[in-house]
MOPAC internal coordinates of N, CA, C and O (Angstrom, degrees):
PM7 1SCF
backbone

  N    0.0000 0     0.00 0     0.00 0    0    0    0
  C    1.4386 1     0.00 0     0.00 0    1    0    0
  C    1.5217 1   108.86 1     0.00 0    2    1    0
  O    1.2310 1   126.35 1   -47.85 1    3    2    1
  N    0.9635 1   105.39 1   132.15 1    3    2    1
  C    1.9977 1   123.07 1  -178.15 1    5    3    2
  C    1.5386 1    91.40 1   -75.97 1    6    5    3
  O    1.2310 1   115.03 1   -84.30 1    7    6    5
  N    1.5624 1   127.03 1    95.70 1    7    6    5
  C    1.2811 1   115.73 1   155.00 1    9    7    6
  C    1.5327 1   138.58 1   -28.67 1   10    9    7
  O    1.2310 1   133.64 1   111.67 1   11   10    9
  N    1.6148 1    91.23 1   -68.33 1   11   10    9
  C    1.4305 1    94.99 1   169.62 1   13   11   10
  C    1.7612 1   137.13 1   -68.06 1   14   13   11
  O    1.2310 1   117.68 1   166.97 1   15   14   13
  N    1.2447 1   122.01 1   -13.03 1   15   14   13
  C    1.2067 1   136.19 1   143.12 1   17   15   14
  C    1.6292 1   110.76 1   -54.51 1   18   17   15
  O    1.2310 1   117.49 1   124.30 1   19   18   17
  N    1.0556 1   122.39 1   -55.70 1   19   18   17
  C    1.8171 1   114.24 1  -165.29 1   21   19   18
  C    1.8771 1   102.82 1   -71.20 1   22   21   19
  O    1.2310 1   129.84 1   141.37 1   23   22   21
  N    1.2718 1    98.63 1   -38.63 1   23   22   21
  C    1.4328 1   105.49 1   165.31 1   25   23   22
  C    1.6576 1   128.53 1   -43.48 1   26   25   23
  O    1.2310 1   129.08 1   117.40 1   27   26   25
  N    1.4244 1   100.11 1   -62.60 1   27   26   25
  C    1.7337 1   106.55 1   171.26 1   29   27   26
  C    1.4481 1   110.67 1   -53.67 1   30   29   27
  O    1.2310 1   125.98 1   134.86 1   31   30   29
  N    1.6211 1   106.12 1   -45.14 1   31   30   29
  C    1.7432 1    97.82 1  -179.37 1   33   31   30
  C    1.0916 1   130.59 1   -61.14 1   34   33   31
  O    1.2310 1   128.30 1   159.93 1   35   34   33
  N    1.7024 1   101.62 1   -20.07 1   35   34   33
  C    1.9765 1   106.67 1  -178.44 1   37   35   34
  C    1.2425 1   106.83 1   -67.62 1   38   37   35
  O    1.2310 1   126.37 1   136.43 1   39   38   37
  N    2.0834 1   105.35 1   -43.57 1   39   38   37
  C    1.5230 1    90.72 1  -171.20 1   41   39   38
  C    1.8890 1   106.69 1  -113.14 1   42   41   39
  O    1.2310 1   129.79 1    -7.79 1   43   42   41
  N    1.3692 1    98.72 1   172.21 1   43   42   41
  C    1.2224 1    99.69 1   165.47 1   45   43   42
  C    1.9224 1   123.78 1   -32.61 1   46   45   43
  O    1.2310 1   114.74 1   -69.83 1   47   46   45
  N    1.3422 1   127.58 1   110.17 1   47   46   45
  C    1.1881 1   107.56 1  -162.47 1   49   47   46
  C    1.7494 1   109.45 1   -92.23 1   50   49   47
  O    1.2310 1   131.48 1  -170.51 1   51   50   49
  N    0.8820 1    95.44 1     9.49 1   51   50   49
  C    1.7517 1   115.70 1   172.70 1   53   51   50
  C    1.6729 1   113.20 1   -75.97 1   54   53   51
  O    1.2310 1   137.48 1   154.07 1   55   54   53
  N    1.3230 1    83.73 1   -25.93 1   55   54   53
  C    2.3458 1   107.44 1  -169.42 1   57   55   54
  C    1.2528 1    96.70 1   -55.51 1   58   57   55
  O    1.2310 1   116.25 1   122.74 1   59   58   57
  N    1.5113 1   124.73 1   -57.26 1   59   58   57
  C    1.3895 1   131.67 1  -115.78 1   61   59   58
  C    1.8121 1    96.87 1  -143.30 1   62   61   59
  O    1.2310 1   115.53 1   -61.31 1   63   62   61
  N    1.3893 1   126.10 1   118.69 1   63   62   61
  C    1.5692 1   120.26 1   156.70 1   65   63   62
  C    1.3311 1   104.79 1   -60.55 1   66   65   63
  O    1.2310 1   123.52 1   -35.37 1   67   66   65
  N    1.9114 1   110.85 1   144.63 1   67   66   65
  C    1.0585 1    98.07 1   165.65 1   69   67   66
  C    1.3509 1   131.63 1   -84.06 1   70   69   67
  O    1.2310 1   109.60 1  -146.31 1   71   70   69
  N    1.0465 1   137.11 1    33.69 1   71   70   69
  C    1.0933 1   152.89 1   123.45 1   73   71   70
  C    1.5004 1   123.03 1   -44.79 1   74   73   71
  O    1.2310 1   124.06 1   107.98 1   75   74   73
  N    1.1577 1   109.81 1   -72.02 1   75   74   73
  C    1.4001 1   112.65 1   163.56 1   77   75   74
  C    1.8846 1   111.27 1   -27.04 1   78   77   75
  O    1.2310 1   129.28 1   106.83 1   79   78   77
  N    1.5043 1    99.72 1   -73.17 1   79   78   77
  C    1.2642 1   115.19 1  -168.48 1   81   79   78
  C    1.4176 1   112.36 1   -38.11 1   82   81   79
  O    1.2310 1   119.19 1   134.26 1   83   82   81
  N    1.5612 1   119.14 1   -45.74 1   83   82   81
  C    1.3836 1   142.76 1   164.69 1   85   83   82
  C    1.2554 1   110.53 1   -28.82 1   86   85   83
  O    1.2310 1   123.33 1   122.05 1   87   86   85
  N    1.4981 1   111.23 1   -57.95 1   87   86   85
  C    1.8189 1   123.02 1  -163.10 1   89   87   86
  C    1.5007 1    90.01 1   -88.46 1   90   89   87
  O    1.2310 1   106.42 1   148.94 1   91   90   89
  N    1.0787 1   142.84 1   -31.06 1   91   90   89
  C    1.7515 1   127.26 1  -175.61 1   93   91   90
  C    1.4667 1   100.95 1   -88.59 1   94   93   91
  O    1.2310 1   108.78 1   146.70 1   95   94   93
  N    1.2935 1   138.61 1   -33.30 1   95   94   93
  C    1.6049 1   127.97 1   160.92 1   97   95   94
  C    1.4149 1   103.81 1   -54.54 1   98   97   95
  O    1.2310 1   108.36 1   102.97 1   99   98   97
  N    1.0754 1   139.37 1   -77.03 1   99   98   97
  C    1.4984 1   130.42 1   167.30 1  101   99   98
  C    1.5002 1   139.52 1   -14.61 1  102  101   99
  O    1.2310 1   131.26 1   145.29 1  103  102  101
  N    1.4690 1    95.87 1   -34.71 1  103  102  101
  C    1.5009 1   114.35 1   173.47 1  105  103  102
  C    1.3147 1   114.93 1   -67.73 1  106  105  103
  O    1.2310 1   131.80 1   122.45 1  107  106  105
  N    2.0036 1    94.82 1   -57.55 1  107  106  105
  C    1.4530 1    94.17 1  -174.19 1  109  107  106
  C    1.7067 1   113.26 1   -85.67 1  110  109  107
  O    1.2310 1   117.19 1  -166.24 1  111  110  109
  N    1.4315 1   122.96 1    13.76 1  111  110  109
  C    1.1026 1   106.60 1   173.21 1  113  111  110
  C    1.6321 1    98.74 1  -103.86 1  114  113  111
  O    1.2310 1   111.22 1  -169.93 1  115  114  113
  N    0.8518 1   134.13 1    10.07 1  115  114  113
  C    1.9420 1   146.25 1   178.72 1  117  115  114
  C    2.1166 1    84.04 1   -80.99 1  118  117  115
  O    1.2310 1   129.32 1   114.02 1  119  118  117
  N    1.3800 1    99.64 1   -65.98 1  119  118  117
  C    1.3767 1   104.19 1  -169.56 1  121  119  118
  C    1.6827 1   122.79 1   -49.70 1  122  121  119
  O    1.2310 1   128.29 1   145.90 1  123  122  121
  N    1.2199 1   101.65 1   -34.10 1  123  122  121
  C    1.1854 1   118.29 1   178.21 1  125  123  122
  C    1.4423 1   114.94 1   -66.03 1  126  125  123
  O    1.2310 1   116.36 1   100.82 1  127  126  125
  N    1.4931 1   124.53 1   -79.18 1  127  126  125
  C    1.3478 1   129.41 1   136.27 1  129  127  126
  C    1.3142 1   122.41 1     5.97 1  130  129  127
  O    1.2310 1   122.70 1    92.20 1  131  130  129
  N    1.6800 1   112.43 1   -87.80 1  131  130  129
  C    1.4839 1   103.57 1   154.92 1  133  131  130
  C    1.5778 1   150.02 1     7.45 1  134  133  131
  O    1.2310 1   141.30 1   104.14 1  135  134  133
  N    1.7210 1    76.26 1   -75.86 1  135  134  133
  C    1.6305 1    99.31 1   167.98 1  137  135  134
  C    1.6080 1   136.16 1   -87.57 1  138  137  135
  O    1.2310 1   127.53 1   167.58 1  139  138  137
  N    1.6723 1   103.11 1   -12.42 1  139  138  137
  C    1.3379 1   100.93 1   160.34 1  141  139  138
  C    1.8794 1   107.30 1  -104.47 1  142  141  139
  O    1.2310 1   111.89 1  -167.59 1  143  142  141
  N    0.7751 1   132.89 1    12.41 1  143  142  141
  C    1.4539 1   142.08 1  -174.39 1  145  143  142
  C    1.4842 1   101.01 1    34.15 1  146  145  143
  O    1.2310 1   124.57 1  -100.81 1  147  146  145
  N    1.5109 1   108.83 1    79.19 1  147  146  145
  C    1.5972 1   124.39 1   139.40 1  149  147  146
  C    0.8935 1   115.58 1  -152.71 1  150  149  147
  O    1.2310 1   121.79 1     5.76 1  151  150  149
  N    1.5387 1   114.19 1  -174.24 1  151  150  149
  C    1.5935 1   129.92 1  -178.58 1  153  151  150
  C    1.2082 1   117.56 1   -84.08 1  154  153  151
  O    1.2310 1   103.69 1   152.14 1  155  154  153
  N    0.9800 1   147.62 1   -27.86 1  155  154  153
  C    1.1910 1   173.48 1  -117.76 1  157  155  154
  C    1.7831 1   123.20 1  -147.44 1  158  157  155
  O    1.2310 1   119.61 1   -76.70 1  159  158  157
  N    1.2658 1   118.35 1   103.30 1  159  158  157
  C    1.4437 1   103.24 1  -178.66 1  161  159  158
  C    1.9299 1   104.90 1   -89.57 1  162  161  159
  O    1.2310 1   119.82 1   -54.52 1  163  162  161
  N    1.1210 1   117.95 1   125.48 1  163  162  161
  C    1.3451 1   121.13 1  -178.86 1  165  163  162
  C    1.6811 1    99.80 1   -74.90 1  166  165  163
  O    1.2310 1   128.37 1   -33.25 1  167  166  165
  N    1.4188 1   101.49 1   146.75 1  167  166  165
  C    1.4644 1   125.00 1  -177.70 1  169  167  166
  C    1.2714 1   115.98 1   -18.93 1  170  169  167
  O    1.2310 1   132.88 1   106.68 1  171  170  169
  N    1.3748 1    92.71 1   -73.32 1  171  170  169
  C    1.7460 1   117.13 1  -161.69 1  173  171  170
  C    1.9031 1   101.56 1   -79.26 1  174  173  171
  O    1.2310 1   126.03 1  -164.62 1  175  174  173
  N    1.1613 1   106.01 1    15.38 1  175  174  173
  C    1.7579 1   114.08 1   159.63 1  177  175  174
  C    1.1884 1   116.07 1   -90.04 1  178  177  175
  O    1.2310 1   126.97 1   125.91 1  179  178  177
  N    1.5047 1   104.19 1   -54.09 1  179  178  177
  C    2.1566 1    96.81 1   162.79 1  181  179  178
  C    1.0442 1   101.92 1     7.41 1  182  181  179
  O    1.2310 1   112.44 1    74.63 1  183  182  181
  N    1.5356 1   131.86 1  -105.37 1  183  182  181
  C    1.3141 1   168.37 1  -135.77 1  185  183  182
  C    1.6089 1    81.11 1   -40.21 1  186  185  183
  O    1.2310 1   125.55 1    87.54 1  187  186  185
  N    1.0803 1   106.94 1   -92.46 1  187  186  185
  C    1.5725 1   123.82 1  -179.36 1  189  187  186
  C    1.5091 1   114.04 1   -30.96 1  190  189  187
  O    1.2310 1   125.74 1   150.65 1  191  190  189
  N    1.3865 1   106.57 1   -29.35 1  191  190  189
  C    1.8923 1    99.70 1  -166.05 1  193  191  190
  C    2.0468 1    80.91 1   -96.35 1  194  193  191
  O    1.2310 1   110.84 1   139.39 1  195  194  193
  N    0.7545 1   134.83 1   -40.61 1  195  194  193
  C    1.2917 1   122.07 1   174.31 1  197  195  194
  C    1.6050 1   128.94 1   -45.86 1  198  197  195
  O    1.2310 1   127.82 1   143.74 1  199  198  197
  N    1.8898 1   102.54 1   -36.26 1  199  198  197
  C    1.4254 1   120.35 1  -176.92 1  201  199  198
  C    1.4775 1    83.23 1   -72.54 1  202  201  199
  O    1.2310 1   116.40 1   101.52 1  203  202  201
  N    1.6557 1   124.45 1   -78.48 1  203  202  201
  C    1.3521 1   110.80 1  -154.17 1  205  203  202
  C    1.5826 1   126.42 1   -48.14 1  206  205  203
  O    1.2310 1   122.68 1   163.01 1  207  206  205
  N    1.9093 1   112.47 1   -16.99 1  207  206  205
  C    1.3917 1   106.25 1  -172.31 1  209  207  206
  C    1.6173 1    92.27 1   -88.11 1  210  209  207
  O    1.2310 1   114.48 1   166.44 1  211  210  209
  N    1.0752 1   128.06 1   -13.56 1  211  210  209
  C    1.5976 1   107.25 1   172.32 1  213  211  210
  C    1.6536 1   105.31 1   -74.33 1  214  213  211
  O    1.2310 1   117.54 1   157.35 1  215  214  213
  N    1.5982 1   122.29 1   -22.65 1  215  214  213
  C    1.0489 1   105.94 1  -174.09 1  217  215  214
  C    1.4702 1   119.31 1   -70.65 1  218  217  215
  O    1.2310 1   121.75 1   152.03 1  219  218  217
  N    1.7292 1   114.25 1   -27.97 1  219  218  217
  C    1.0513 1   131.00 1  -178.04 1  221  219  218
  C    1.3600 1   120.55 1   -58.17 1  222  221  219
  O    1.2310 1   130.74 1   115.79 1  223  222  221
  N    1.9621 1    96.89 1   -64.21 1  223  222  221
  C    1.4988 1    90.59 1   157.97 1  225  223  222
  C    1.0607 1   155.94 1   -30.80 1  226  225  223
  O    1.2310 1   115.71 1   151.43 1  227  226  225
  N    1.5925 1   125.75 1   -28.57 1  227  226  225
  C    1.0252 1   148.72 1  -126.95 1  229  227  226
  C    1.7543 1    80.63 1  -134.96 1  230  229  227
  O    1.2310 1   120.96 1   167.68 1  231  230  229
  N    0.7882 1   115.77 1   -12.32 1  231  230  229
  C    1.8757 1   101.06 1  -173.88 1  233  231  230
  C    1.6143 1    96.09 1  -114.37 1  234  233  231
  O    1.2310 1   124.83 1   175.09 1  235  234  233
  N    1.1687 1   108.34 1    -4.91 1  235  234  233
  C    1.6025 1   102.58 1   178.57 1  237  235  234
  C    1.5892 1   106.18 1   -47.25 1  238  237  235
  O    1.2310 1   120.96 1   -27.55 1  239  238  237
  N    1.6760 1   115.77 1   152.45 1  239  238  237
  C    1.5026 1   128.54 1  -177.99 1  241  239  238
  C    1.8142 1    93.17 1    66.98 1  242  241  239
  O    1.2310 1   113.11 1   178.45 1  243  242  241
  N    1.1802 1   130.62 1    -1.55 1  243  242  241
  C    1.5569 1    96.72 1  -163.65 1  245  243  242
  C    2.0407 1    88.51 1  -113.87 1  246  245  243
  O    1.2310 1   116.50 1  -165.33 1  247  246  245
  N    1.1203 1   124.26 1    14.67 1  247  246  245
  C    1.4964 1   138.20 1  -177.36 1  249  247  246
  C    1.5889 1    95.06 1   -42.69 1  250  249  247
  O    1.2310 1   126.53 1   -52.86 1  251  250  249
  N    1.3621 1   105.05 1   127.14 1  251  250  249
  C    1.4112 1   113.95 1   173.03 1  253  251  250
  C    1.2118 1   122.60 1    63.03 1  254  253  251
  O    1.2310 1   112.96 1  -148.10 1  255  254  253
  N    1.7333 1   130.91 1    31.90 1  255  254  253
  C    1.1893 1   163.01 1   131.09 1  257  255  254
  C    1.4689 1   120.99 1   -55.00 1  258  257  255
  O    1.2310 1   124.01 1   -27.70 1  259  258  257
  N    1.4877 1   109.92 1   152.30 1  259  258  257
  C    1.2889 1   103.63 1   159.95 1  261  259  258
  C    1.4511 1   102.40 1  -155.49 1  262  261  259
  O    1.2310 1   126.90 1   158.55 1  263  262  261
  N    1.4251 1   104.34 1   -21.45 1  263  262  261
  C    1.8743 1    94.68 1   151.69 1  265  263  262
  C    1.8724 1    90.45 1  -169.52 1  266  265  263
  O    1.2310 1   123.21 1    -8.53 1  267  266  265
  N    1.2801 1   111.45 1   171.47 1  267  266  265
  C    1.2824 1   145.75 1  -169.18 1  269  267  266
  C    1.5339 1   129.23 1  -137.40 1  270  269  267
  O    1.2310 1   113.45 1   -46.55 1  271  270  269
  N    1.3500 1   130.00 1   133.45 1  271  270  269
  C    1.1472 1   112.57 1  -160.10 1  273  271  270
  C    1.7684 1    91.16 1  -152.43 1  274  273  271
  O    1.2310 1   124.57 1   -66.99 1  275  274  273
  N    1.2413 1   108.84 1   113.01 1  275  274  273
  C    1.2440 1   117.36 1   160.61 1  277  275  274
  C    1.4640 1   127.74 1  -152.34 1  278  277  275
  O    1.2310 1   118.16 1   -31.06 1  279  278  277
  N    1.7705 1   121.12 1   148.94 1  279  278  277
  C    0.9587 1   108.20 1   172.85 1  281  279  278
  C    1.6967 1   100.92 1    94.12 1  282  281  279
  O    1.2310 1   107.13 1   159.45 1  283  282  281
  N    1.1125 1   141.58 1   -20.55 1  283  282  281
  C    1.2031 1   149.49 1  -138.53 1  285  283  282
  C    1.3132 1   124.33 1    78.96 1  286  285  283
  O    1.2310 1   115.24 1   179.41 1  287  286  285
  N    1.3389 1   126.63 1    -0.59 1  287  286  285
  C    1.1592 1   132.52 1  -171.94 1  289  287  286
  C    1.8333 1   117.46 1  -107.86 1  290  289  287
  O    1.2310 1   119.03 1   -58.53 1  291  290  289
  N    1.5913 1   119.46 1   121.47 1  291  290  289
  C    1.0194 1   111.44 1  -178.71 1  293  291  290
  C    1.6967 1   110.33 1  -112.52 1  294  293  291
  O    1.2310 1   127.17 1   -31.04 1  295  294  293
  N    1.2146 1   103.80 1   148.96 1  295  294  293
  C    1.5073 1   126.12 1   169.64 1  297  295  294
  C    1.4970 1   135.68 1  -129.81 1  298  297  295
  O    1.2310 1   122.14 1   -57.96 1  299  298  297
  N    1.2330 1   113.50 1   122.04 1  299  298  297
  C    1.5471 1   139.09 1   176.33 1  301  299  298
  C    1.3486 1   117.99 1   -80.37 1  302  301  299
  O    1.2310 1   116.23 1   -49.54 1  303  302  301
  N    1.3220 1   124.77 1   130.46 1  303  302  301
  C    1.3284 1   140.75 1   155.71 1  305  303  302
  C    1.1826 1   116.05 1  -103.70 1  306  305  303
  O    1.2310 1   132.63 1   -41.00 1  307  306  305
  N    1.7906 1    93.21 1   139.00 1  307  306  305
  C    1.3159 1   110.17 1   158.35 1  309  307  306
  C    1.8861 1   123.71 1   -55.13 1  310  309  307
  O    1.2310 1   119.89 1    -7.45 1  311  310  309
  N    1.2695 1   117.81 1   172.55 1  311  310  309
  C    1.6221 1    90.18 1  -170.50 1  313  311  310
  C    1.7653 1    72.12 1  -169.07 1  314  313  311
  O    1.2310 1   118.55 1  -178.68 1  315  314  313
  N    1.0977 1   120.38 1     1.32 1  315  314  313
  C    2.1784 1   124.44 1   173.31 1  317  315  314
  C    1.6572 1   103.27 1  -138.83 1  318  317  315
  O    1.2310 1   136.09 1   -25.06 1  319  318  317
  N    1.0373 1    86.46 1   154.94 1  319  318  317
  C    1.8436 1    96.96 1   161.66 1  321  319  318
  C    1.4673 1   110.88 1   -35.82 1  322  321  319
  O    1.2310 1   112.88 1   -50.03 1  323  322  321
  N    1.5195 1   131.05 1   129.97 1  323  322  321
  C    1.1377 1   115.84 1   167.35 1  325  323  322
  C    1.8898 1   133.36 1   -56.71 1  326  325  323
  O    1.2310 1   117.43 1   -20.88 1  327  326  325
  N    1.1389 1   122.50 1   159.12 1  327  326  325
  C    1.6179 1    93.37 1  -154.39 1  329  327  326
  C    1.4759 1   102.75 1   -92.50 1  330  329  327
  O    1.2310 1   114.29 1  -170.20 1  331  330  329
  N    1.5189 1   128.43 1     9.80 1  331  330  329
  C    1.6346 1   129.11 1   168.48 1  333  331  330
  C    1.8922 1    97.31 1   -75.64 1  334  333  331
  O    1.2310 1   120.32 1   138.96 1  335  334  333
  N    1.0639 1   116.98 1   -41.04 1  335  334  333
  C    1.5881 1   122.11 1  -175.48 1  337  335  334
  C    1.5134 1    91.50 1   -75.92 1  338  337  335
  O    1.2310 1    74.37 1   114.70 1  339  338  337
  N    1.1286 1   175.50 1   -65.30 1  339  338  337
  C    0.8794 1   155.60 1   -23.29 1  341  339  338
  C    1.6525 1   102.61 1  -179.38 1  342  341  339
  O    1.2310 1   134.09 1   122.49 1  343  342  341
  N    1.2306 1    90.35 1   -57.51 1  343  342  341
  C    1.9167 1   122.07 1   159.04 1  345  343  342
  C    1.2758 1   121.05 1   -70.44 1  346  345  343
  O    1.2310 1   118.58 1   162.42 1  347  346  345
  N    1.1668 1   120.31 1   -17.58 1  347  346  345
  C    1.9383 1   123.86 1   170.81 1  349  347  346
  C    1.3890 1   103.45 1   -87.37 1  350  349  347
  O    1.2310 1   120.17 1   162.49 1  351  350  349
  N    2.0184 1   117.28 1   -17.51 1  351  350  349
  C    1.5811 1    95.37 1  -166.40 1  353  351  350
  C    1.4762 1    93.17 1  -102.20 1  354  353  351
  O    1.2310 1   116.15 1   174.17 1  355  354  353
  N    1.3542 1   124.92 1    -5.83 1  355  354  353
  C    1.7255 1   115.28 1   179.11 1  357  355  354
  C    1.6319 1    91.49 1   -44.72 1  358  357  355
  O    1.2310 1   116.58 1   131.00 1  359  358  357
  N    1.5805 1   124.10 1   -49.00 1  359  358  357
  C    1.2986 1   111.91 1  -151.19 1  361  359  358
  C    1.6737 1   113.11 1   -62.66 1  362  361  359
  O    1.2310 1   120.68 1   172.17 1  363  362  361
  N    1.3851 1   116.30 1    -7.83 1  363  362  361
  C    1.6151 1   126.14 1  -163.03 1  365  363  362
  C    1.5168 1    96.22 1  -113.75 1  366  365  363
  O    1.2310 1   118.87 1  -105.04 1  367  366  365
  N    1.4370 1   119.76 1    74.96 1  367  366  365
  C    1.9052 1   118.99 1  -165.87 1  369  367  366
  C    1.9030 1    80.95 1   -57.33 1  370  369  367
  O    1.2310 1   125.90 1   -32.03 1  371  370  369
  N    1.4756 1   106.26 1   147.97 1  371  370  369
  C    1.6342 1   126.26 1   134.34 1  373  371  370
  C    1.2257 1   120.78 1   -12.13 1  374  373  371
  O    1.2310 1   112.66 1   -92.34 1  375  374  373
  N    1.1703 1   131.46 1    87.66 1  375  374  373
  C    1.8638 1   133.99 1   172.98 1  377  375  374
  C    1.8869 1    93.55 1   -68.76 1  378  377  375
  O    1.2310 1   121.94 1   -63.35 1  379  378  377
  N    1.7806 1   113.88 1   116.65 1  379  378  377
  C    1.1279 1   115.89 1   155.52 1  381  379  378
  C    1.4238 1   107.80 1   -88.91 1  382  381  379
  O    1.2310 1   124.51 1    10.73 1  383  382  381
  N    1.5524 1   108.94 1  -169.27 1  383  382  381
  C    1.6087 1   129.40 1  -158.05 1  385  383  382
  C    1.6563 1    82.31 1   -91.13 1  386  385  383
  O    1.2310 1   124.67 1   -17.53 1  387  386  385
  N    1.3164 1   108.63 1   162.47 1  387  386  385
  C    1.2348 1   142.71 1  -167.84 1  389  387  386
  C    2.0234 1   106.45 1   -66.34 1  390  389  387
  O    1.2310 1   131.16 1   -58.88 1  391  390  389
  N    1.4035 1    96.07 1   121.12 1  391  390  389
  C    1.6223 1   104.03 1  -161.97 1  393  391  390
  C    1.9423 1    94.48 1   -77.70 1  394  393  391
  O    1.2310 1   116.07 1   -52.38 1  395  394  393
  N    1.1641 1   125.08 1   127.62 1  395  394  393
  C    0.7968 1   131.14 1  -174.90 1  397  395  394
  C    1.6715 1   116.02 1   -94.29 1  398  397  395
  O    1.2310 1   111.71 1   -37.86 1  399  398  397
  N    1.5948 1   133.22 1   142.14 1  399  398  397
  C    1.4220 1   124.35 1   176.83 1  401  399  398
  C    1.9629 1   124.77 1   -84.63 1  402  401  399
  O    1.2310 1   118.64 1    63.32 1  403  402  401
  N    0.6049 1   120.20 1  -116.68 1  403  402  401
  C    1.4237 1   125.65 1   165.06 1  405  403  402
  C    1.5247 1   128.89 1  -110.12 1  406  405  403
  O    1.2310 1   125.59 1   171.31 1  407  406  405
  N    1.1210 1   106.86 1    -8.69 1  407  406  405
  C    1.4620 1   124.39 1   165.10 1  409  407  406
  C    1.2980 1   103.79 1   -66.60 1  410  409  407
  O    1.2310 1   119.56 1   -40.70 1  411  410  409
  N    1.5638 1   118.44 1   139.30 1  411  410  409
  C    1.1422 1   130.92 1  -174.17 1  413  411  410
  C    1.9077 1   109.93 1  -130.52 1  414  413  411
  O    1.2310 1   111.74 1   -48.09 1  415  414  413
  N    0.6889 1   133.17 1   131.91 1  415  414  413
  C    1.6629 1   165.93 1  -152.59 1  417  415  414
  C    1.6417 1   108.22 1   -76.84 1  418  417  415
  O    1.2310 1   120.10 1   180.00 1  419  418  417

């Protein structure tokens, strides 16, 4: 899957330079990474690094929010991984550092 293609289609592709689009796939694939601790984003994460950069996008201007209320109208932020993304990475456990034997260095 072409990240950055599935990306433009979620959002308006008029919204966003692709450039832009570039640096918020990046973000959320840093996050991703992050959170499964490797180098490497595996295939079938796409999906997921695409959901989180719409999530990202989508919070732009609202930095250091957690909800807003005007007009009569109130709004909530996310402030964690959403919890559908969240549930695709249980399946990718945490890769720690290399288990070492009794040999010593």
């Amino acid at each position: 899957m072409d990240a950055l293609a599935a990306f433009t289609r979620a959002i308006a592709p008029s919204t966003v330079s692709s450039d832009r689009a570039s640096d918020i796939l990046d973000t959320s694939r840093d996050i991703l990474l992050d959170e499964i601790g490797r180098n490497e984003l595996p295939e079938r994460l796409v999906s997921a690094q695409v959901a989180l950069a719409v999530v990202i996008f989508n919070r732009e201007g609202t930095e250091g929010e957690s909800s807003r209320s005007a007009g009569g109208i109130t709004r909530s932020y996310l402030d964690d991984l959403p919890a559908d993304i969240r549930r695709r990475l249980k399946n990718y456990p945490r890769k720690v550092g290399v288990i070492y034997g009794n040999e010593a260095d």
